[in-house]
VEXLO-227991 format. One record per residue: residue number from 1; residue in three letters; chain; z negated, x, y negated of N, C-alpha, C, O in turn. Coordinates in Angstrom, 2 decimals, m for minus. Layout:
BEGIN
 num residuo cadena     n_Z     n_X     n_Y    ca_Z    ca_X    ca_Y     c_Z     c_X     c_Y     o_Z     o_X     o_Y
 NUM     ALA      A       Z       X       Y       Z       X       Y       Z       X       Y       Z       X       Y
...
END
This chain:
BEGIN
 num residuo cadena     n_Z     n_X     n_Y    ca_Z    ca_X    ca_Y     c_Z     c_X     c_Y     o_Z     o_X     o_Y
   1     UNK      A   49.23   12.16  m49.19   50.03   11.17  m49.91   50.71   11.88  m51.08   50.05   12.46  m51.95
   2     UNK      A   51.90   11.82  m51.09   52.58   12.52  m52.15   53.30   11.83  m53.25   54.41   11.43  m52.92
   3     UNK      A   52.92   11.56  m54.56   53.39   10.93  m55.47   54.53   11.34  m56.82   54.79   10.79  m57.89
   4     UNK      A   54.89   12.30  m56.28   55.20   13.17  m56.86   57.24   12.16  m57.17   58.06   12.04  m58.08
   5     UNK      A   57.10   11.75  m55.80   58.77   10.87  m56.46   58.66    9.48  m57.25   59.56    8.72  m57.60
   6     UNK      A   57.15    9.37  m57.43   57.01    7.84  m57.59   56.99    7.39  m59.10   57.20    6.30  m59.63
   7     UNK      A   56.61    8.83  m59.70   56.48    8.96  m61.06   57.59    9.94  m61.67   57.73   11.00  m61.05
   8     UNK      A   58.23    9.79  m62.55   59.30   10.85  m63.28   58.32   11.45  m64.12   58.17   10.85  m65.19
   9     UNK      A   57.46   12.68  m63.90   56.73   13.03  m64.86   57.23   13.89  m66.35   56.69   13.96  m67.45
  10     UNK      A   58.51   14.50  m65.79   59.40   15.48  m66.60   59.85   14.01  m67.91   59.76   14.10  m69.14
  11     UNK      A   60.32   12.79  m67.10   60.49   12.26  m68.30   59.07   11.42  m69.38   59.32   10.98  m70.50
  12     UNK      A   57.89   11.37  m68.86   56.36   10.90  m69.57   56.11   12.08  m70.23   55.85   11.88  m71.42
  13     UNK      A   56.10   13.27  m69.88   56.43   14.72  m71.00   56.67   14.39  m72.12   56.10   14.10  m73.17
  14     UNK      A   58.50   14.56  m71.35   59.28   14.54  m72.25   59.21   13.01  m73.62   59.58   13.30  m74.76
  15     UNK      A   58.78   11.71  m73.38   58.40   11.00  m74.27   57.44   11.29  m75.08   57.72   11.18  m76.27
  16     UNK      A   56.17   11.69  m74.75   54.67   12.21  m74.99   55.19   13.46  m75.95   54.31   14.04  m76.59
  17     UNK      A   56.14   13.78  m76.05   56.45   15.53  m76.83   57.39   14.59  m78.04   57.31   14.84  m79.25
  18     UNK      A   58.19   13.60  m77.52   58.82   12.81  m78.73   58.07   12.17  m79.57   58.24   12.01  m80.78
  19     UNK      A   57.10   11.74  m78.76   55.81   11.01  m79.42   55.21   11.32  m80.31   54.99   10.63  m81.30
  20     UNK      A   54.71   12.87  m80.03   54.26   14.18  m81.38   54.93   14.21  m81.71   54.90   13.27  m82.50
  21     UNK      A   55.86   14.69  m81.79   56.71   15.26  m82.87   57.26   14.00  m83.98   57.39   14.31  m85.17
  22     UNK      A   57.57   12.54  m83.49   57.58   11.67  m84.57   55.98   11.52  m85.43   56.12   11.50  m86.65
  23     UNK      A   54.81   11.42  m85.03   53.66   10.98  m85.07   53.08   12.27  m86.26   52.50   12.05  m87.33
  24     UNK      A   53.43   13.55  m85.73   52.86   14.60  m86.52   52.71   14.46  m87.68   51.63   14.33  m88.24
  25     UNK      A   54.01   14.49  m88.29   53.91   14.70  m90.24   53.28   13.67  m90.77   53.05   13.90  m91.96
  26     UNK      A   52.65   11.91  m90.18   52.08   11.47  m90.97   50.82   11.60  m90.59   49.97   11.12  m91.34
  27     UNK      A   50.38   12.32  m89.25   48.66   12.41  m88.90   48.51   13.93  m89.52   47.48   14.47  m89.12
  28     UNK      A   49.39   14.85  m90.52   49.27   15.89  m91.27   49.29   14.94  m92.47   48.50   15.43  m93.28
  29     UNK      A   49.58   14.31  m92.75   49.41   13.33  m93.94   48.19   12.80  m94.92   47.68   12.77  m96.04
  30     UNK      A   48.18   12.50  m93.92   46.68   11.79  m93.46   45.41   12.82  m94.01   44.63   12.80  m94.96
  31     UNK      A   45.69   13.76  m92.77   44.59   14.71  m92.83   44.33   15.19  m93.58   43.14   15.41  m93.78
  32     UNK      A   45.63   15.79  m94.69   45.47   16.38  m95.87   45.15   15.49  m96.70   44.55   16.04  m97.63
  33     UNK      A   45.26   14.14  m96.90   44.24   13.20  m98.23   43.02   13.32  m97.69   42.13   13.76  m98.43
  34     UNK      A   42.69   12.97  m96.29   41.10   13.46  m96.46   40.34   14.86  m97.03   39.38   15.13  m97.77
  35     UNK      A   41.19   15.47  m96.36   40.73   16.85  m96.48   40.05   16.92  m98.32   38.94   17.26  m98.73
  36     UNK      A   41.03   16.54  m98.90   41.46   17.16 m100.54   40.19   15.65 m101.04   39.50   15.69 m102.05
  37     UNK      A   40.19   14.62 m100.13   38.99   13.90 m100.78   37.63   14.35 m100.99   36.77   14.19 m101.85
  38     UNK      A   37.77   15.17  m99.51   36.11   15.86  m99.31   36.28   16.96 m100.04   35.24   17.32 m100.58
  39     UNK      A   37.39   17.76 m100.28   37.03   19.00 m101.29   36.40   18.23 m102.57   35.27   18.31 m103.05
  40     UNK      A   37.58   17.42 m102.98   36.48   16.80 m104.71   35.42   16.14 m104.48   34.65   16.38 m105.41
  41     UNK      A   34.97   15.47 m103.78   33.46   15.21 m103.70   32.70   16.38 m103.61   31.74   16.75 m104.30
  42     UNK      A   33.31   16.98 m102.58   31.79   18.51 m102.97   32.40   18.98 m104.22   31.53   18.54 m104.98
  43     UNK      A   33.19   19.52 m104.95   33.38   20.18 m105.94   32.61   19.14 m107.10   31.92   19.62 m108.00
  44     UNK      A   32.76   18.07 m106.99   31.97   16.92 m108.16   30.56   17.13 m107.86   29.81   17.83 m108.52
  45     UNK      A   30.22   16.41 m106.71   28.87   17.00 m106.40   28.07   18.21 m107.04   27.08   18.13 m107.77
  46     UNK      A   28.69   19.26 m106.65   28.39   20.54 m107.27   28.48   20.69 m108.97   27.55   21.39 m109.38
  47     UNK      A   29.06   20.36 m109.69   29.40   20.15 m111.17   28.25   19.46 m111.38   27.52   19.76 m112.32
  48     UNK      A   27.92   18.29 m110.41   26.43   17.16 m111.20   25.64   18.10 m110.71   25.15   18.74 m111.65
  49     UNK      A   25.34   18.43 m109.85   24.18   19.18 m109.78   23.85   20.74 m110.30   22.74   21.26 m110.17
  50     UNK      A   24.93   21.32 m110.85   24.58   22.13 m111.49   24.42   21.88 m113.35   24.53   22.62 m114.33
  51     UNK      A   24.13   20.54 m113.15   24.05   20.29 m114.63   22.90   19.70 m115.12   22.43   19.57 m116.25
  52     UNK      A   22.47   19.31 m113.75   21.45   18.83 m113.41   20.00   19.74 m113.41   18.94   19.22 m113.05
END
């Protein structure tokens, strides 16, 4: 069984690649406020407990 005409896969790609590329810069967004949240919690962390 060959499905190969039944689906345009070149164009589900090609959406799926538009998809990233709109989607990227705010799930880099994103990632970087978490990121920079968990750096200052450990960096705070570390300050109380070395005072501690």
């Amino acid at each position: 069984m060959n499905l190969s005409g039944v689906w345009d896969w070149n164009f589900y790609w090609e959406s799926f690649g538009f998809f990233l590329k709109t989607v990227a810069p705010f799930l880099m967004i994103t990632v970087a406020v978490i990121t920079v949240g968990l750096l200052l919690f450990v960096v705070i962390r570390a300050v109380k407990n070395s005072r501690e």
